[in-house]
C-alpha positions as CSV (number, residue, x, y, z in Angstrom):
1,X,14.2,-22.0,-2.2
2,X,12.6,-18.9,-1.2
3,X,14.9,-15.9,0.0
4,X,13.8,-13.7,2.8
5,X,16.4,-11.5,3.3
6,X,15.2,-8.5,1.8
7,X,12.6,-7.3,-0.9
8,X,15.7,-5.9,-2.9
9,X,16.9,-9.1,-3.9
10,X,13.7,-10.4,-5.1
11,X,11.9,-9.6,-8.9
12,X,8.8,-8.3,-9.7
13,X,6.4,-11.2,-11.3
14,X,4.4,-10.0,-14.5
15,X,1.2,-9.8,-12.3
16,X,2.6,-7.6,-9.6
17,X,4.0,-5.4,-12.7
18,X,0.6,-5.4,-14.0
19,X,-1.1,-3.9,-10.5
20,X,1.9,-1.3,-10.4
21,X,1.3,0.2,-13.6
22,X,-2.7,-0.1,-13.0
23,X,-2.7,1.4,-9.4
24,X,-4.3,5.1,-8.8
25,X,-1.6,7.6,-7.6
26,X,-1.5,10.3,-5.4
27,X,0.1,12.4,-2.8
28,X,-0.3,10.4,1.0
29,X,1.0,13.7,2.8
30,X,-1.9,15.5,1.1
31,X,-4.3,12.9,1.4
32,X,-4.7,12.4,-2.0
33,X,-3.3,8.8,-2.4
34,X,-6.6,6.4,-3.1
35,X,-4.3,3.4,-1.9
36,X,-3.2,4.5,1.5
37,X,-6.3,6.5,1.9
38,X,-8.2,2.9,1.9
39,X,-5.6,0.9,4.3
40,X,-6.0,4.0,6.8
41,X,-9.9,3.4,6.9
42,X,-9.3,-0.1,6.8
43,X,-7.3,-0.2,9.6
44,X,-9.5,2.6,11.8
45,X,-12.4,-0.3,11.1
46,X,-10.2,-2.7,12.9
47,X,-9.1,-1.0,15.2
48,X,-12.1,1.0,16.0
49,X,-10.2,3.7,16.2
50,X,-10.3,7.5,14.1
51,X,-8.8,7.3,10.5
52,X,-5.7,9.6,11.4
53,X,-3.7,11.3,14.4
54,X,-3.2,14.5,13.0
């Protein structure tokens, strides 16, 4: 059965572990996350719209 009611009740498997502790970090307020720095362009090339509102 899978449970939807929240992503608290839920594990980690050992790949998603894997990405975590491999993932780039950074500061998103400063711009300085790689991650959400990518899902913003990604998103402006969707939508066809600039990369950010302020």
């Amino acid at each position: 059965m899978i449970d939807l009611r929240s992503d608290t009740v839920t594990l980690p498997s050992h790949s998603i572990r894997q990405a975590i502790s491999r993932a780039q970090l950074g500061d998103d307020v400063f711009g300085e996350d790689p991650t959400v720095n990518a899902l913003q362009e990604r998103a402006a090339e969707i939508t066809g719209k600039e990369a950010a509102l302020f």
